[in-house]
C-alpha positions in Angstrom: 82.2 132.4 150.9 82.6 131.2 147.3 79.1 132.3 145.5 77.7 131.8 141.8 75.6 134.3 140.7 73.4 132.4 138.3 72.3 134.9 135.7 74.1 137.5 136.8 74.0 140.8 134.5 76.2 144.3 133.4 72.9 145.8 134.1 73.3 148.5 137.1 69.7 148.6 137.6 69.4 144.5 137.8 68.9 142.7 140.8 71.6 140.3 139.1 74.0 142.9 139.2 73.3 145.0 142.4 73.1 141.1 144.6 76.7 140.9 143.1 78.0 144.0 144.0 76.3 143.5 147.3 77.9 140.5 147.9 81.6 141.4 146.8 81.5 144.1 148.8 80.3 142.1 152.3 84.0 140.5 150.8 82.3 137.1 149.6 84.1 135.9 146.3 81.5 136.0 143.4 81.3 133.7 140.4 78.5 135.7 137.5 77.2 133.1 135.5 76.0 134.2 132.2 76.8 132.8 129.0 76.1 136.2 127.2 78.9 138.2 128.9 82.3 137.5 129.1 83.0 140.1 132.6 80.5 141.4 134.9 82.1 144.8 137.3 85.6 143.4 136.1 84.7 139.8 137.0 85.3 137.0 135.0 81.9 135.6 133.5 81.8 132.1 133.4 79.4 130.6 130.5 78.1 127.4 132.6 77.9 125.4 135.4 80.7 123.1 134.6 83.0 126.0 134.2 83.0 126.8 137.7 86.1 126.2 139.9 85.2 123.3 142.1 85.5 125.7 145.4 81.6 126.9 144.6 79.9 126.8 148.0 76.7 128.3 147.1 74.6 128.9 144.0 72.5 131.6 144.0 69.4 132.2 141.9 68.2 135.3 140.6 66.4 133.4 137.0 62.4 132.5 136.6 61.8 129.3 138.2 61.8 127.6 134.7 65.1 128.4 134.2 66.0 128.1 137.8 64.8 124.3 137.7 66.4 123.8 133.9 69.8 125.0 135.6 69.2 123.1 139.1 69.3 119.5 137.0 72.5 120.3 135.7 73.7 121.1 139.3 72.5 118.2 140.6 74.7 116.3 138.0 77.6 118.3 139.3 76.7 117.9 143.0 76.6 121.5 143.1 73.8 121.4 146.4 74.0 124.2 147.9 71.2 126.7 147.0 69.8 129.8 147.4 66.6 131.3 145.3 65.7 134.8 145.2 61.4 135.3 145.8 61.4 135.4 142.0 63.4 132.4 141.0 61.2 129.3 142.7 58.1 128.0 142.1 56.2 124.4 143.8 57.9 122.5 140.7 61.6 123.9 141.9 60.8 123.3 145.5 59.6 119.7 145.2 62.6 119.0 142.9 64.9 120.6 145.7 63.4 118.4 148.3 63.2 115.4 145.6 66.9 115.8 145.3 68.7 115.9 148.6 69.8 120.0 148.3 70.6 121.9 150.8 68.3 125.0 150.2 66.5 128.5 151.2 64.1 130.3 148.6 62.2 133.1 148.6 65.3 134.9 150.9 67.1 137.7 149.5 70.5 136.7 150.0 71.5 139.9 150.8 69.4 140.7 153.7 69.3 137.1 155.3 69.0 134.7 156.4 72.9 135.1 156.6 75.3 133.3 155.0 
């Protein structure tokens, strides 16, 4: 599965980081999204949303809900609806705009420990 880790971070002791490396090495493809970092564990870093490859099945969310719904309108302009939230990264506000907005979603799941991909 094609995954964008929204946020993700160089930070060894990050959730960011240790959900990538969690992910990469269950053999899913990660896409780190950061604008601050051009690699994260030898990964290419893309800055935004629109500079994903077109392939992104999921978009997972490991920001504060602000941020998580700031970042959720642009992927709604992109179509980008498949999302998953971290228990940190949603609030009512970003699960009424999920609903509002026809996305395919689960928050408040670790995407690392289920429900499964």
């Amino acid at each position: 599965m094609k995954i964008a880790i929204i946020w993700a971070s160089k930070d060894r002791s990050k959730y960011w980081n240790i959900i990538l490396r969690d992910l990469h090495k269950k053999w899913h493809e990660v896409f780190p999204v950061n604008p601050k970092e051009e690699e994260i564990e030898w990964i290419k870093c893309y800055i935004s949303l629109n500079e994903l490859p077109s392939t992104i099945e999921v978009l997972n969310f490991v920001t504060p809900p602000k941020a998580t719904l700031t970042i959720l309108k642009e992927a709604n302009s992109l179509w980008l609806k498949n999302v998953r939230c971290q228990p940190w990264a949603s609030d009512d506000e970003v699960k009424k705009y999920l609903e509002d907005n026809n996305f395919e979603y689960i928050v408040d799941s670790c995407i690392m420990i289920g429900p499964n991909l």
